[in-house]
MARPALO-749266 format. One record per residue: residue number from 0; x, y, z of N, C-alpha, C, O, CB in turn; chain. Coordinates in nm, 2 decimals, m for minus. Each point is the difference from the previous one (the first is absolute). Glycine has a CB too. Example, Ala and Ser with C-alpha at 12.3 -4.5 7.8 and 13.67 -1.06 7.14 Angstrom:
// residues 2
{rec 0,{1.32,m0.57,0.78},{m0.09,0.12,0.00},{0.09,0.12,0.00},{0.10,0.00,0.07},{m0.29,m0.12,0.05},"A"}
{rec 1,{0.15,0.23,m0.19},{0.09,0.11,0.00},{m0.08,0.11,0.08},{0.05,0.11,0.01},{0.07,m0.17,m0.23},"A"}
// end
This chain:
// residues 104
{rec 0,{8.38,5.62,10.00},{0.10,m0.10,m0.04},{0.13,0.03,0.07},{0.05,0.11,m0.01},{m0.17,m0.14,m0.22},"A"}
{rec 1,{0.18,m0.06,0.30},{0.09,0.05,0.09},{0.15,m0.03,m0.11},{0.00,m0.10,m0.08},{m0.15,0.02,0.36},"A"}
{rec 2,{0.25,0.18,m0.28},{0.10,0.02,m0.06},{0.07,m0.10,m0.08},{0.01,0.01,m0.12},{m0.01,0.14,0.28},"A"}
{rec 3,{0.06,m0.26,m0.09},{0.06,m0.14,m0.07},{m0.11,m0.04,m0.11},{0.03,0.03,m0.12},{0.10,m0.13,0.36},"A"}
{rec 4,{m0.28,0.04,m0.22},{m0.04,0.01,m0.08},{m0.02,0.04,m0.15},{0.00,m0.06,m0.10},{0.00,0.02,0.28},"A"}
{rec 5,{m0.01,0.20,m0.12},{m0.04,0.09,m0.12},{0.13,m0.02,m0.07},{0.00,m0.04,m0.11},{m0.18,0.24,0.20},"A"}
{rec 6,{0.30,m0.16,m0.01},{0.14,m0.05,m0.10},{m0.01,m0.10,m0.10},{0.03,0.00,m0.12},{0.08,0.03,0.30},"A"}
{rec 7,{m0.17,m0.14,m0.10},{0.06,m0.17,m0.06},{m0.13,0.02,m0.15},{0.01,m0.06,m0.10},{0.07,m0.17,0.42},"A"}
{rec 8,{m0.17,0.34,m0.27},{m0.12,m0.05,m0.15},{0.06,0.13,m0.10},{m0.06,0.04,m0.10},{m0.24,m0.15,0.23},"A"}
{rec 9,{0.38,0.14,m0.09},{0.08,0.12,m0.08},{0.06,m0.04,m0.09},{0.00,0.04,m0.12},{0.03,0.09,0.27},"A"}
{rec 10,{0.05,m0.25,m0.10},{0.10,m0.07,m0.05},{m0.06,m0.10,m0.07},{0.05,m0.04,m0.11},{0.10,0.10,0.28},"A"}
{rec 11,{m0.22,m0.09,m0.14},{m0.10,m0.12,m0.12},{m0.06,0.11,m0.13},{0.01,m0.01,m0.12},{m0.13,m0.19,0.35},"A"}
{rec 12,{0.08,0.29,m0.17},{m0.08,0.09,m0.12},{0.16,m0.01,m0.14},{0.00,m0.06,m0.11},{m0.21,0.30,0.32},"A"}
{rec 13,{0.33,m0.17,m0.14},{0.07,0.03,m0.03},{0.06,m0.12,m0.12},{0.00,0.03,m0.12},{m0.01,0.14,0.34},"A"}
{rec 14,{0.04,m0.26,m0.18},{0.02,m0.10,m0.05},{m0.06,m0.07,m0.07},{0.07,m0.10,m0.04},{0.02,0.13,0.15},"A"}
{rec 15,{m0.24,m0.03,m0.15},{m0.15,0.00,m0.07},{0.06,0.09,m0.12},{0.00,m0.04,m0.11},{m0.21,0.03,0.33},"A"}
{rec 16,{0.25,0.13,m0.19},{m0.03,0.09,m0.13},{0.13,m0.02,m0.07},{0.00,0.02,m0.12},{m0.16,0.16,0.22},"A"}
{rec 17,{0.31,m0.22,0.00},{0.12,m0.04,m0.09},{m0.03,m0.11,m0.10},{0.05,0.02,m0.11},{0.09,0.06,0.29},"A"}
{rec 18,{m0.20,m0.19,m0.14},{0.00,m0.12,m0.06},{m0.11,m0.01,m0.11},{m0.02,m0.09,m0.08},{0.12,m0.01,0.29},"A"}
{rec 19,{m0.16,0.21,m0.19},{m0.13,0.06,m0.13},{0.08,0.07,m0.13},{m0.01,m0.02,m0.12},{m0.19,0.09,0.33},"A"}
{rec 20,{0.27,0.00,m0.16},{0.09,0.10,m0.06},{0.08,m0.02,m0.11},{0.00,0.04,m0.12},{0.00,0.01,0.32},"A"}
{rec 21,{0.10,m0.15,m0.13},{0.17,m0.05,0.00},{m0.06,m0.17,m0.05},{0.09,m0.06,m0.07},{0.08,0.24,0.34},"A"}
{rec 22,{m0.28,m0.24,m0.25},{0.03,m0.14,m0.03},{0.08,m0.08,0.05},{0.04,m0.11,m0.06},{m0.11,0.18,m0.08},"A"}
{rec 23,{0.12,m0.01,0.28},{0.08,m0.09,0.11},{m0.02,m0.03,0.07},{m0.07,0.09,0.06},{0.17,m0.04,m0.08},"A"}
{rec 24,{m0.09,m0.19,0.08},{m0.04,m0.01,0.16},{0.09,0.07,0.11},{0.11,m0.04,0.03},{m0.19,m0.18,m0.10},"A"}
{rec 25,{0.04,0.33,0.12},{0.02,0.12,0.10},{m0.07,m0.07,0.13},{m0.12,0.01,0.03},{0.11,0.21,m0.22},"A"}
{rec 26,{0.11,m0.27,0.26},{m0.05,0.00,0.19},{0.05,0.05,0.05},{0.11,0.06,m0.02},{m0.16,m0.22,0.06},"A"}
{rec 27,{m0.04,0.17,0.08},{0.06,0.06,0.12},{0.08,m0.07,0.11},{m0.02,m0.11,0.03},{m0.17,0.23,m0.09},"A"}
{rec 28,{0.32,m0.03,0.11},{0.12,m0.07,0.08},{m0.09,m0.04,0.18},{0.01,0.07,0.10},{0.24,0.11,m0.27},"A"}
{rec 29,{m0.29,m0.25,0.14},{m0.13,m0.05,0.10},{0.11,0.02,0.15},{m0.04,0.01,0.12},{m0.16,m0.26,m0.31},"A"}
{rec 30,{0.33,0.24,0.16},{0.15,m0.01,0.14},{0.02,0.11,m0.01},{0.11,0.02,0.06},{0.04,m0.21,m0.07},"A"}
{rec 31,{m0.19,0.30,m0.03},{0.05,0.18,m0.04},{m0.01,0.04,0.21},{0.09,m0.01,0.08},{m0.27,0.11,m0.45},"A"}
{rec 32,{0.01,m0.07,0.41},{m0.03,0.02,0.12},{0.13,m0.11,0.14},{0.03,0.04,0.12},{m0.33,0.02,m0.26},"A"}
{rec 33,{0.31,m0.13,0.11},{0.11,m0.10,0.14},{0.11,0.01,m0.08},{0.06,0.09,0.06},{m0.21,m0.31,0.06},"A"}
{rec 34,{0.21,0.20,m0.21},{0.16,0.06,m0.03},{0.02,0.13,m0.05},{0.11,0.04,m0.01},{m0.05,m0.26,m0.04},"A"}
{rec 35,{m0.16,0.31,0.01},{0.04,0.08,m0.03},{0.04,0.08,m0.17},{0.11,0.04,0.01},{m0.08,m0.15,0.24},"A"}
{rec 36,{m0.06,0.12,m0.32},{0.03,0.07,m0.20},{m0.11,0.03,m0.02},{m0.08,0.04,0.09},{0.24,m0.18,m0.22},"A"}
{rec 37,{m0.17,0.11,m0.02},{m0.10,0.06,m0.08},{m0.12,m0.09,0.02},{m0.01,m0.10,0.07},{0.18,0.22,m0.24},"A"}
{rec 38,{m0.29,m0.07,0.08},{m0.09,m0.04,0.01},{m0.05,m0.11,m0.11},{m0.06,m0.10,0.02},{0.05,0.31,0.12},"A"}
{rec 39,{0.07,m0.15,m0.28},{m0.05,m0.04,m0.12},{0.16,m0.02,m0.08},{0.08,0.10,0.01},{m0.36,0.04,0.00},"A"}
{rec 40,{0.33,m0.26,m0.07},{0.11,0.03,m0.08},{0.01,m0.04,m0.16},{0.01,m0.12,m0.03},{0.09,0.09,0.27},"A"}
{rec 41,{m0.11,0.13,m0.33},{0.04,m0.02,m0.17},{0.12,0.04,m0.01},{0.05,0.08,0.08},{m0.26,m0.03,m0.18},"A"}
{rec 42,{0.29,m0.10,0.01},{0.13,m0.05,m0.03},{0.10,0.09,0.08},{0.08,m0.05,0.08},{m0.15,m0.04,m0.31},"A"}
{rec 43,{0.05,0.26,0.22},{0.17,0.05,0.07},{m0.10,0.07,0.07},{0.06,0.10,0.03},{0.19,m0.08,m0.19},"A"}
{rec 44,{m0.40,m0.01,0.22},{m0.05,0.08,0.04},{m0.11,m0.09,0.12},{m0.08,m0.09,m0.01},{0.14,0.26,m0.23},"A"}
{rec 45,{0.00,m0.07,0.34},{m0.06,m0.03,0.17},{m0.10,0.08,0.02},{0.02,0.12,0.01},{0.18,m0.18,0.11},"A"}
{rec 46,{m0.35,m0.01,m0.09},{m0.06,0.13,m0.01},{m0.07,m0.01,0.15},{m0.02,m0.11,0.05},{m0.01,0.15,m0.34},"A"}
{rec 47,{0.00,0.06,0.32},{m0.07,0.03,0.12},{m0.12,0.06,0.01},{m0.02,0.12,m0.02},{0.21,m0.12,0.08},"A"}
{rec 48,{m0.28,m0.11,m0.02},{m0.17,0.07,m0.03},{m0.04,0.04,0.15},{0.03,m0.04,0.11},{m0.14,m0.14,m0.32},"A"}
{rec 49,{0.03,0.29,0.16},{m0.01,0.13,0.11},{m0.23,0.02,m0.01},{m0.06,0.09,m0.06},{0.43,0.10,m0.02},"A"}
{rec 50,{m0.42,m0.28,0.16},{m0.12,0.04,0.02},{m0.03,0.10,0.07},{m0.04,m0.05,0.11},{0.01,m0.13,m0.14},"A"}
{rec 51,{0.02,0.25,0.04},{m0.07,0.13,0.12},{m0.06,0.06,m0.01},{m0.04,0.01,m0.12},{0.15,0.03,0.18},"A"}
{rec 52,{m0.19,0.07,0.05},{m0.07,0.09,0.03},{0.10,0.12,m0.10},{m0.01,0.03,m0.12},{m0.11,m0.13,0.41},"A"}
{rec 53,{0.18,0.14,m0.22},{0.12,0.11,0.00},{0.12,m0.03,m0.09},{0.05,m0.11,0.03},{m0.10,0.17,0.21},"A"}
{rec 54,{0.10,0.00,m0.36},{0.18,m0.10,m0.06},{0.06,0.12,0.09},{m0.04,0.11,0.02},{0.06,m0.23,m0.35},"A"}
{rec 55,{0.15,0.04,0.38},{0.04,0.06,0.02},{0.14,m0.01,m0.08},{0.10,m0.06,0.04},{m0.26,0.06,0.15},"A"}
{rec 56,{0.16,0.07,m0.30},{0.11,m0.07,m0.11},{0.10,m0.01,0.03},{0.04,m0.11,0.00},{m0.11,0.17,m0.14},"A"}
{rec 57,{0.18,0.06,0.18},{0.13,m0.01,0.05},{0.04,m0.17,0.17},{0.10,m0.06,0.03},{m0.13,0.45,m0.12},"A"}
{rec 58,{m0.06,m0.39,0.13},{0.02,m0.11,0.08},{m0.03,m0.14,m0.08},{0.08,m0.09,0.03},{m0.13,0.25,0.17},"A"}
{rec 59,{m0.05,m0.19,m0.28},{m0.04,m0.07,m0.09},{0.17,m0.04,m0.04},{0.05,m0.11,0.03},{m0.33,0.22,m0.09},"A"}
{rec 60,{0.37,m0.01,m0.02},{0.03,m0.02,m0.09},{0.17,m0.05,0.08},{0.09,m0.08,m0.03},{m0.29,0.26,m0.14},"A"}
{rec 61,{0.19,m0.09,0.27},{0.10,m0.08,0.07},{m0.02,m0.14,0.08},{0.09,m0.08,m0.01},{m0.01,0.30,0.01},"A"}
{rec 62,{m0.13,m0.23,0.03},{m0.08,m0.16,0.03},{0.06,m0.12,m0.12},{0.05,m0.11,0.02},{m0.32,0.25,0.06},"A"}
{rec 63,{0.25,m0.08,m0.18},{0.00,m0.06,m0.14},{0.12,0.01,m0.07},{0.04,m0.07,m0.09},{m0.26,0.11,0.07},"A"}
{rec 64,{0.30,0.07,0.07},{0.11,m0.03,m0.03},{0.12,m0.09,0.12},{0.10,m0.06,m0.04},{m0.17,0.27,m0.13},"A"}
{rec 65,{0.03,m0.19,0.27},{0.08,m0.13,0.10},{0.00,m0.12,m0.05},{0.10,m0.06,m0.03},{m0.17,0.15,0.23},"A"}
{rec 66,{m0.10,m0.15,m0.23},{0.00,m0.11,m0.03},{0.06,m0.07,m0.14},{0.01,m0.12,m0.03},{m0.19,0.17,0.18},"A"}
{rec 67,{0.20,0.03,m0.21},{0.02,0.01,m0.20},{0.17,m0.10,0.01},{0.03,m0.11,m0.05},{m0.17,0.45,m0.06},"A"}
{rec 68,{0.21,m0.25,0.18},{0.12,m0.09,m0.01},{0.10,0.12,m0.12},{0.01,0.12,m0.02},{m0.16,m0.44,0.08},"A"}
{rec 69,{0.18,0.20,m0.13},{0.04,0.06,m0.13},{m0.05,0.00,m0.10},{0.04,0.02,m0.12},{0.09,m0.04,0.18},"A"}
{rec 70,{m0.29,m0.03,0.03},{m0.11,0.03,m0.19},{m0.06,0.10,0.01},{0.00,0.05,0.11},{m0.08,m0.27,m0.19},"A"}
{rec 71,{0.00,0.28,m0.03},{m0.06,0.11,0.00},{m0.13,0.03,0.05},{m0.09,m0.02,m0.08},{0.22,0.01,m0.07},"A"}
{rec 72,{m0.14,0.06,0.25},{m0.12,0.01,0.16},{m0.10,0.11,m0.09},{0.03,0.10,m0.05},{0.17,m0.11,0.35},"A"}
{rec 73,{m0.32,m0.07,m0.29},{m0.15,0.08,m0.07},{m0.11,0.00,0.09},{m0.03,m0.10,0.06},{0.08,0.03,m0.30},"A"}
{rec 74,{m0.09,0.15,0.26},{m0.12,0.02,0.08},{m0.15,0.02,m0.08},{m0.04,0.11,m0.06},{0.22,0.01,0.23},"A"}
{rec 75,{m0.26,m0.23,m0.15},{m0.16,0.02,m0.05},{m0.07,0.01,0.12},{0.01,m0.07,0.09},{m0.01,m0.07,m0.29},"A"}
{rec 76,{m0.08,0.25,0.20},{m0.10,0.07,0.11},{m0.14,0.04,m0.06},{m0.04,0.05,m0.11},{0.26,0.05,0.22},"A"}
{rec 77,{m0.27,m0.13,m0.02},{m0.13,0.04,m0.02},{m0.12,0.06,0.13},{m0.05,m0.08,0.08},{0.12,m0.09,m0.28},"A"}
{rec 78,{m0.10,0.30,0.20},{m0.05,0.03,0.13},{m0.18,m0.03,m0.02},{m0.05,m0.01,m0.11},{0.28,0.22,0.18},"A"}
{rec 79,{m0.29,m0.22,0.01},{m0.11,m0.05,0.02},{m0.11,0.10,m0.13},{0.00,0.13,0.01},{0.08,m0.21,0.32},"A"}
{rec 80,{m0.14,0.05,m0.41},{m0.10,0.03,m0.06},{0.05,0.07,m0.15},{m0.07,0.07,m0.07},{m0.06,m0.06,0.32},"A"}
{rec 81,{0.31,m0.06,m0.28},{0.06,0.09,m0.07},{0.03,m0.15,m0.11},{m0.07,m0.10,0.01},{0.17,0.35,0.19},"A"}
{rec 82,{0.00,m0.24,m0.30},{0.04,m0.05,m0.14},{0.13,m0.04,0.06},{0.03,0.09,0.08},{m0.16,0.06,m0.28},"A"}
{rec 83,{0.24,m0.29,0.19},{0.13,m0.02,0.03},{0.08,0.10,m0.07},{m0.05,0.04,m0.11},{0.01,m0.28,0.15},"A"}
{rec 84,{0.15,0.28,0.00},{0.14,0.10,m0.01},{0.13,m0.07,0.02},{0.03,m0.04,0.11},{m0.16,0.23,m0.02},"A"}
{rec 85,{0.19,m0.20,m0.18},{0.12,m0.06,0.01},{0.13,0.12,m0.01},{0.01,0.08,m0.08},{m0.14,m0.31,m0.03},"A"}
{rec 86,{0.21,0.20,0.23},{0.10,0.12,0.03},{0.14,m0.07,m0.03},{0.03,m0.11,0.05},{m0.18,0.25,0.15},"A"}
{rec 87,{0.22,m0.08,m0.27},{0.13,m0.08,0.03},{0.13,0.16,m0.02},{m0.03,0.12,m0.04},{m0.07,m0.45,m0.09},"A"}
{rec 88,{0.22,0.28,0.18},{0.08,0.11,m0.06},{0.04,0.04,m0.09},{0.02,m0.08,m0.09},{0.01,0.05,0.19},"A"}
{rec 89,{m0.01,0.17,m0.13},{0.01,0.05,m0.14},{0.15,m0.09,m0.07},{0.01,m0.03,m0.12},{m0.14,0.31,0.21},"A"}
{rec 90,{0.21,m0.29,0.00},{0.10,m0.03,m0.02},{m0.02,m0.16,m0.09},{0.06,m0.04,m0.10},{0.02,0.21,0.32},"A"}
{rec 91,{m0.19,m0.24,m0.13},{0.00,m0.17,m0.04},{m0.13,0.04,m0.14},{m0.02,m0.10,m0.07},{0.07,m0.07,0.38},"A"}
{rec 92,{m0.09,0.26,m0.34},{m0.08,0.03,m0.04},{0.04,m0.01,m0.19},{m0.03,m0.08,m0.09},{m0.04,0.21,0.37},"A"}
{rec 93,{0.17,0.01,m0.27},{0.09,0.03,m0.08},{m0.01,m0.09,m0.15},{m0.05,0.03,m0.11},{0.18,0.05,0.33},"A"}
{rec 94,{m0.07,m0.20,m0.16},{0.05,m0.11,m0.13},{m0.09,m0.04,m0.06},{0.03,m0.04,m0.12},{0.13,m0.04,0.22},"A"}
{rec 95,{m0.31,0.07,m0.05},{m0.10,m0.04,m0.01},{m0.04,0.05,m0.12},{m0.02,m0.05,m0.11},{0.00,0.02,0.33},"A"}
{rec 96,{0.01,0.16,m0.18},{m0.03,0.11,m0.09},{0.07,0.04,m0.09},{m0.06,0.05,m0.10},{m0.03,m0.01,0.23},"A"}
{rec 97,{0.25,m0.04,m0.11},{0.05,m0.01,m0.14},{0.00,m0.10,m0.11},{0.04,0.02,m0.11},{0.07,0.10,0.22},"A"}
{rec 98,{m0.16,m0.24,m0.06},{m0.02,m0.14,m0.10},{m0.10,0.01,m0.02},{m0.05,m0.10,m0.04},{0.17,m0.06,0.09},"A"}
{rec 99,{m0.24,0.29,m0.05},{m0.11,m0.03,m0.05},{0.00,0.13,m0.07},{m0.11,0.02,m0.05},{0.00,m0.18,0.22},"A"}
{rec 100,{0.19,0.23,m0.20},{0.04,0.11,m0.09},{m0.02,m0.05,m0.15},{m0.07,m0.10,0.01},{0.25,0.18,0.17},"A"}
{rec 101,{m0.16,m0.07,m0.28},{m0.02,m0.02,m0.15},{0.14,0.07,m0.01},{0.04,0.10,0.05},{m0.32,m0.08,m0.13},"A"}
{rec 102,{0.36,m0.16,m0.03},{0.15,0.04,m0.07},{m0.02,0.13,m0.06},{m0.11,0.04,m0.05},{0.18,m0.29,m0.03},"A"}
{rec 103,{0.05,0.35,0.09},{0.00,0.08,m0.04},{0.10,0.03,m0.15},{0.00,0.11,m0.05},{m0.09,m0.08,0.31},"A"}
// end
């Protein structure tokens, strides 16, 4: 399966399991490849789907953060014969996780 491909059915898988998930209609930025951003967009979050042989995270992630802008750049990856991984910064990460904390 030559590369663009395997991408573009990455990006469908990907967006299959958001809209399963989430109960949203989740597409794909079909203009991402000729202008250039993300791949997948939910509300403050740009995400960038990563099919491959090999992840290469640190490049993944900067990739994903060029395109993000001033929203918060997430990376879903998945390497050949493996389960999707979603990477994002600890930093963007953070808030997430403190709103999912229990009042103290």
């Amino acid at each position: 399966m030559n590369s663009r491909r395997k991408g573009a059915n990455g990006e469908r898988e990907v967006c299959e399991i958001l809209n399963q998930e989430l109960g949203w209609a989740v597409k794909r930025n079909l203009s991402q490849s000729r202008d250039g951003g993300w791949d997948v967009e939910i509300a403050q979050f740009r995400i960038e789907v990563k099919r491959r042989k090999k992840l290469m995270v640190h490049e993944f992630m900067e990739q994903a953060s060029k395109s993000a802008g001033e929203a918060t750049p997430v990376v879903l990856m998945r390497a050949d014969g493996e389960e999707w991984l979603l990477m994002m910064k600890l930093s963007d990460a953070m808030p997430l996780i403190r709103d999912a904390l229990p009042q103290r």
